[in-house]
N, C-alpha and C positions, 0 to 999 in steps of 0.2 A: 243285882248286876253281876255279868259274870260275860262269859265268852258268847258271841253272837255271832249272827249268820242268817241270813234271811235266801230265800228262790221263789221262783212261779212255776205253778206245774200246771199242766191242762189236765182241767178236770176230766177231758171225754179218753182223752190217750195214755195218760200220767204220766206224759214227757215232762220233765226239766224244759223251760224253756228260757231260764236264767240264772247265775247262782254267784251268791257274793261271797267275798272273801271273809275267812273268818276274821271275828274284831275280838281282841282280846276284853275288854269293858264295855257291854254295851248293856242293854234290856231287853225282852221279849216285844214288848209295845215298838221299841224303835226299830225292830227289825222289821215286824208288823206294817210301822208306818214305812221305812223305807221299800220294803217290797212293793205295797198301792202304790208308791210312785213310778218306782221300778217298770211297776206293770203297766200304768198307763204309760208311759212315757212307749215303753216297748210295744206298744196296740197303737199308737200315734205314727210309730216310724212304719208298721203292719197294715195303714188303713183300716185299722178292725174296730171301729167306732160303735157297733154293738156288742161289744165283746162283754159278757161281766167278769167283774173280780168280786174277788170273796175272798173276807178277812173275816178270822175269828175273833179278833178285838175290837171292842166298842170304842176302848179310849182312841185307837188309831184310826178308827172311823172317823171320831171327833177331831182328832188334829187335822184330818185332811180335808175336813170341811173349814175350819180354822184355816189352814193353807200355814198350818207350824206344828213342828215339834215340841210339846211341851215337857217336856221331859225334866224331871228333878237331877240327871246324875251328875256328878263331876266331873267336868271334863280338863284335864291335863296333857300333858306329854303322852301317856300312854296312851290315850284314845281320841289325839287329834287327827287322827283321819277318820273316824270317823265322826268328827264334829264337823267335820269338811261334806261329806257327804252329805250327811243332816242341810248345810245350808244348802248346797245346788238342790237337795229338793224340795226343799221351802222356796227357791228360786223357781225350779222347774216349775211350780203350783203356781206362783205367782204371776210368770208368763205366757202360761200355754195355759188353753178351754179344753174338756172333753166331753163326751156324751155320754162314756162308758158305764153302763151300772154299776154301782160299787155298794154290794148286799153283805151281810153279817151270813157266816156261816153257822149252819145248826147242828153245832156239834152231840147232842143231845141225841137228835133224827136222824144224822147223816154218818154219824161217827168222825174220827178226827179228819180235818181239813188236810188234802193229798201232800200241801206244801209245806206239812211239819214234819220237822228229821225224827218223829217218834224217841223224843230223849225225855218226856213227860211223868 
């Protein structure tokens, strides 16, 4: 745990095309998962229903087919917003469908994913 931040970038231009604020307590996984929602949620209000996203984490794969954050961290005073955000997007999951493919990046093949701030 440590300070977090998540964004989406287009793979084909490598525009930014959203970016959160920093959280002082977060994890890499929840940034992860909030970004895919981030991202569908932002391809929903875009009509871009074949759009894919791609995320280098499996666990955040698996939450959002869960439709929850399972995250171990503690959350207090200091990182109640973004315990806030966590729920509107277990919320968001909960009431909105998408089409969107949502594929694991091969960081391996592809080298690292466009929408990491390279602090690895």
């Amino acid at each position: 745990p440590g300070k977090m931040e998540y964004r989406g970038v287009d793979t084909l231009s490598g525009s930014e095309l959203f970016r959160s604020p920093v959280f002082p307590l977060g994890t890499n996984n929840i940034g992860e998962f909030l970004a895919i929602v981030h991202g569908l949620a932002f391809l929903a209000k875009n009509n871009q229903p074949d759009t894919i996203l791609y995320s280098d984490s499996e666990l955040a794969l698996n939450w959002i087919k869960q439709k929850k954050c399972k995250t171990n961290i503690h959350f207090d005073a200091s990182n109640k917003d973004l315990l806030e955000l966590i729920k509107r997007a277990e919320k968001w999951l909960r009431e909105n469908s998408f089409e969107n493919p949502i594929l694991k990046w091969e960081t391996k093949a592809w080298g690292e994913i466009p929408a990491d701030f390279g602090r690895k």
